[in-house]
KOLZARO-16319 format. One record per residue (C-alpha): chain; x, y, z. Coordinates in steps of 0.2 Angstrom, whole numbers. Layout:
BEGIN
R   chain       u       v       w
R       A       X       Y       Z
...
END
This chain:
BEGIN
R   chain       u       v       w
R       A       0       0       0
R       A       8      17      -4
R       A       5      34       5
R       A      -8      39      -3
R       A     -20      23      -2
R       A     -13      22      16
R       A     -19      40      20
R       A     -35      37      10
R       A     -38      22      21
R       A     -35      33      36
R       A     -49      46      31
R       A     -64      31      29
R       A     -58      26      46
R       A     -58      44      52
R       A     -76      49      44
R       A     -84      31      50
R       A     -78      36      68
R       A     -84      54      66
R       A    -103      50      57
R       A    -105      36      71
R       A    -108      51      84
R       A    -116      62      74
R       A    -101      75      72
R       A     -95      82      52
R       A     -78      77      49
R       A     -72      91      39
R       A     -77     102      56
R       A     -65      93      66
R       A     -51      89      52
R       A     -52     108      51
R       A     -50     110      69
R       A     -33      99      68
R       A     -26     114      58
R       A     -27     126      73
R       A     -21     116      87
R       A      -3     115      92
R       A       9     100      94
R       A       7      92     111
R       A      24      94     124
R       A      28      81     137
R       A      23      96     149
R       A       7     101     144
R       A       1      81     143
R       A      10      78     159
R       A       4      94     165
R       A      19      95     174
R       A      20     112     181
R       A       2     110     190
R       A       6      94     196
R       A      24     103     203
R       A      14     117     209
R       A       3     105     223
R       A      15     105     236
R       A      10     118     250
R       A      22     117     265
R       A      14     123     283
R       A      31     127     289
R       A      48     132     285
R       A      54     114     289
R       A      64     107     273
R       A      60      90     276
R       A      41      93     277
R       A      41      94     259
R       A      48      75     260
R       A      33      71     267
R       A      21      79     257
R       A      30      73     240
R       A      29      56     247
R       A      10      56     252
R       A       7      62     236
R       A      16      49     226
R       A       6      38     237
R       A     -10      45     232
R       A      -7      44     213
R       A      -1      26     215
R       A     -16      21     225
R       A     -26      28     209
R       A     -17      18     197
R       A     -20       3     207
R       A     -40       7     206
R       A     -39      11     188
R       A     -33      -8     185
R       A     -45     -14     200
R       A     -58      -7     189
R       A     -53     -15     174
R       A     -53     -32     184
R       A     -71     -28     191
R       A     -81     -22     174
R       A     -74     -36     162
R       A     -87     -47     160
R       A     -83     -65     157
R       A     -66     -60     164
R       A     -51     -74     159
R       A     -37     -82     170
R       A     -25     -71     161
R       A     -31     -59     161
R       A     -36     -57     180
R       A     -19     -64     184
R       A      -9     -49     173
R       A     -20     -36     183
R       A     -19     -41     199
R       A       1     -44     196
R       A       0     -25     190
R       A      -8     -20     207
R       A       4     -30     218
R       A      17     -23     209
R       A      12      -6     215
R       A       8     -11     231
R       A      27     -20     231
R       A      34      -2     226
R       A      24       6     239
R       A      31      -7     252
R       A      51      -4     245
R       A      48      15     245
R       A      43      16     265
R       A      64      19     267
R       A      60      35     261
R       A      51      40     275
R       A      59      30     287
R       A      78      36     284
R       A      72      50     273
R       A      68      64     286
R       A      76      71     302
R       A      70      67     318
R       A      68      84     324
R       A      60      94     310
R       A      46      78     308
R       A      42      80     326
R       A      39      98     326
R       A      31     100     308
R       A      17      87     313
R       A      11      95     327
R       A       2     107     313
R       A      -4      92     304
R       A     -16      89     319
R       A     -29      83     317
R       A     -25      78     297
R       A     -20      56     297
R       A     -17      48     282
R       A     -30      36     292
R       A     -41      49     279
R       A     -33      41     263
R       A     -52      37     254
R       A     -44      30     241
R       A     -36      17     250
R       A     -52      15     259
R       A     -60      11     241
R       A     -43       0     237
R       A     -50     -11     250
R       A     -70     -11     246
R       A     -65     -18     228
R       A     -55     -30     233
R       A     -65     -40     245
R       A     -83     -43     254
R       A     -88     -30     268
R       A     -89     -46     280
R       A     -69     -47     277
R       A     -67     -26     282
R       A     -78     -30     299
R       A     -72     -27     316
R       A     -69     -43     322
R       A     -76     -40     337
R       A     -93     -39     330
R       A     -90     -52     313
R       A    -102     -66     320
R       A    -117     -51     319
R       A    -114     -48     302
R       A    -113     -56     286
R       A    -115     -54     266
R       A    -134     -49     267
R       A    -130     -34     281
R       A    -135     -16     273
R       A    -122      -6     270
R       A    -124       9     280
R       A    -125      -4     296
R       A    -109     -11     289
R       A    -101       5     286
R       A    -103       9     305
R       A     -91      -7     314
R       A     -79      -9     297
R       A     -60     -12     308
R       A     -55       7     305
R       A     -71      12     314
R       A     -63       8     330
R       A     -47      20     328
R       A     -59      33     326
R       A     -74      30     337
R       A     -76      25     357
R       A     -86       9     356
R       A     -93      14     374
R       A    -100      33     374
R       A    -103      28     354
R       A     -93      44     350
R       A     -85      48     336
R       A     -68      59     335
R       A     -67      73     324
R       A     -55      66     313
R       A     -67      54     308
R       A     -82      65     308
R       A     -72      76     294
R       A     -70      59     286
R       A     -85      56     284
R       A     -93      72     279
R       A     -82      74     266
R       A     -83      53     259
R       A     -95      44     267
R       A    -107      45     252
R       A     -95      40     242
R       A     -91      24     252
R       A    -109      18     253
R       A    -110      20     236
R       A     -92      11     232
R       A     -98      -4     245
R       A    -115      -8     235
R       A    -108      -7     218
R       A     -91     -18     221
R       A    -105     -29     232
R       A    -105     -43     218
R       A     -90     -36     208
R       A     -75     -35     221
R       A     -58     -44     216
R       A     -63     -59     227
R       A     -81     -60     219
R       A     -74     -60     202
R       A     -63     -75     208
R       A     -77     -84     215
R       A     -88     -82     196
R       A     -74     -89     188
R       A     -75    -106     181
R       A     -68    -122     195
R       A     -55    -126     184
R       A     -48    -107     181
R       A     -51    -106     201
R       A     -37    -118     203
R       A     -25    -111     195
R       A      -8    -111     204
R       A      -3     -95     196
R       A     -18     -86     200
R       A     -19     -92     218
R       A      -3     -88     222
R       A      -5     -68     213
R       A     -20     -67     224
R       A     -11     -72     241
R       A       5     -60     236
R       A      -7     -48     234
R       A     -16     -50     251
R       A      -1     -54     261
R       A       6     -38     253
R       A      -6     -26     256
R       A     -13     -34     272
R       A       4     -35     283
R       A      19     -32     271
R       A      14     -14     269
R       A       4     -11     284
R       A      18     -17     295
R       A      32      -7     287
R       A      17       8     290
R       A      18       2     306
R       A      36       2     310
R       A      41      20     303
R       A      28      27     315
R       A      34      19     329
R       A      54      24     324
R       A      44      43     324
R       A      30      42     337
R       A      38      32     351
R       A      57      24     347
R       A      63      46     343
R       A      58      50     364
R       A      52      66     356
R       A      35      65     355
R       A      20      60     367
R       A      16      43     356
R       A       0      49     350
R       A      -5      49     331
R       A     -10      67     322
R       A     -29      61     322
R       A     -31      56     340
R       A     -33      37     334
R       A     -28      21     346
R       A     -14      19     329
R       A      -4       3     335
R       A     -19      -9     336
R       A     -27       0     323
R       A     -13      -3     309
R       A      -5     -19     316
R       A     -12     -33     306
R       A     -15     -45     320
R       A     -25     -37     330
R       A     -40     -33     316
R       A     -34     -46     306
R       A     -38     -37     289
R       A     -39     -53     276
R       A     -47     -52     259
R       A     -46     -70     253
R       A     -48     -79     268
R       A     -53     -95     260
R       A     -35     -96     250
R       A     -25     -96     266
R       A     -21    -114     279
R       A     -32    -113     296
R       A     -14    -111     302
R       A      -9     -98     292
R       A     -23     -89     296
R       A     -21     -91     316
R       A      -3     -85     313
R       A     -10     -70     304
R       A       1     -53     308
R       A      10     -64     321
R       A      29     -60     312
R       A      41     -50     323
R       A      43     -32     316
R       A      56     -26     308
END
């Protein structure tokens, strides 16, 4: 084909695309005259994107610290972006299900290898005085993180444990909303009161949540598992992408969370060992105390009675 049947072929493909919403091709070919080439900073948008870190001190190393949240943030929306890919194909394949979710572990293994940042990556001194004007900010208010986890399993599997045996998969989701596990770093269970950091929370997501519990309700990673067909549910590779991803998320990450708070919070002698938001944070993050397990089913009874049980780092 030379260049001119090629760009000729080009054109049909162009004006079929156009007519099949309704739009006149010659108006938007005209259009293409006007615009300008594309730059890696205007698709990037790398100046707004450079422009969204807003220290609340002169303390250098605060800007660690934002930079690093952020990052975090734009991570945890990659992982959804291919949790969603997971959840809306319909008559998903092994393959394709196994890729994904080796995608999201990856990020969540990055995520994991990148904690040194922040645990050698700041002075002492400067963190303990710059997160004083945090207060009462946590990343315990990371929504999408809290969405990361509605996808990935059943609500039953994001319940308090000390209430699990009230609940299960036909509980409402505003009842369920009320005793999921980070409900208890943010509420006292005997006056029923909640803190401010998570009132705030709430106001601001709580819709939101709701809404993400009942749609991923029949469409979470786990369910998408379960709809497969027996034999694609055996399958040693999938298994094994699905408990790395568990594992990781669950007490890889969490405990490496877990440990840089306590090098700050408690190990530095220069603070009073509370968290920025007020929350009971050490039995709130460590894994074997909530015991936070999507796939449940894919783990030996005595792996999961060991569950969080490894010595931290």
């Amino acid at each position: 084909m030379n260049t001119t049947d090629n760009s000729e072929s080009i054109l049909k493909e162009i004006d079929l695309k156009f007519k099949a919403i309704n739009q006149k091709t010659d108006v938007q070919l005209e259009g293409l005259l006007w615009s300008k080439p594309i730059t890696y900073w205007d698709y990037i948008q790398t100046d707004a994107l450079l422009n969204l870190q807003i220290q609340r001190t002169t303390l250098p190393d605060e800007m660690v610290f934002i930079m690093y949240h952020q990052v975090n943030e734009l991570i945890f929306k990659m992982i959804l972006w291919e949790i969603d890919q997971i959840a809306d194909t319909e008559n998903i394949q092994v393959e394709f299900f196994s890729e994904r979710l080796s995608r999201i572990t990856r990020y969540f293994d990055m995520l994991t290898n990148s904690f040194s940042i922040m645990e050698n990556g700041m002075d002492v001194d400067q963190y303990m005085k710059f997160r004083n004007t945090l207060t009462p900010a946590s990343g315990f208010q990371s929504a999408q993180y809290r969405m990361i986890e509605f996808a990935s399993t059943d609500v039953i599997n994001l319940t308090d444990r000390r209430y699990k045996a009230s609940f299960d998969e036909n509980t409402d989701v505003a009842t369920s909303f009320e005793y999921l596990y980070w409900q208890a770093a943010g509420k006292d269970y005997q006056t029923g009161e909640k803190s401010y950091l998570l009132q705030e929370f709430e106001k601001k997501y709580k819709g939101q949540f709701l809404s993400q519990m009942s749609d991923f309700k029949t469409k979470n990673i786990w369910q998408k598992f379960t709809q497969l067909p027996i034999q694609d549910q055996q399958n040693t590779e999938l298994i094994k992408a699905m408990r790395h991803y568990d594992y990781t998320v669950n007490i890889t990450w969490v405990m490496q969370h877990l440990n840089t708070a306590i090098k700050y919070i408690l190990e530095s002698g220069k603070g009073n060992g509370e968290a920025t938001g007020g929350s009971d944070w050490q039995k709130y993050m460590h894994p074997k105390y909530q015991r936070r397990i999507f796939f449940p089913k894919l783990w030996t009874e005595e792996e999961l009675s060991n569950w969080g049980n490894e010595p931290t780092a």
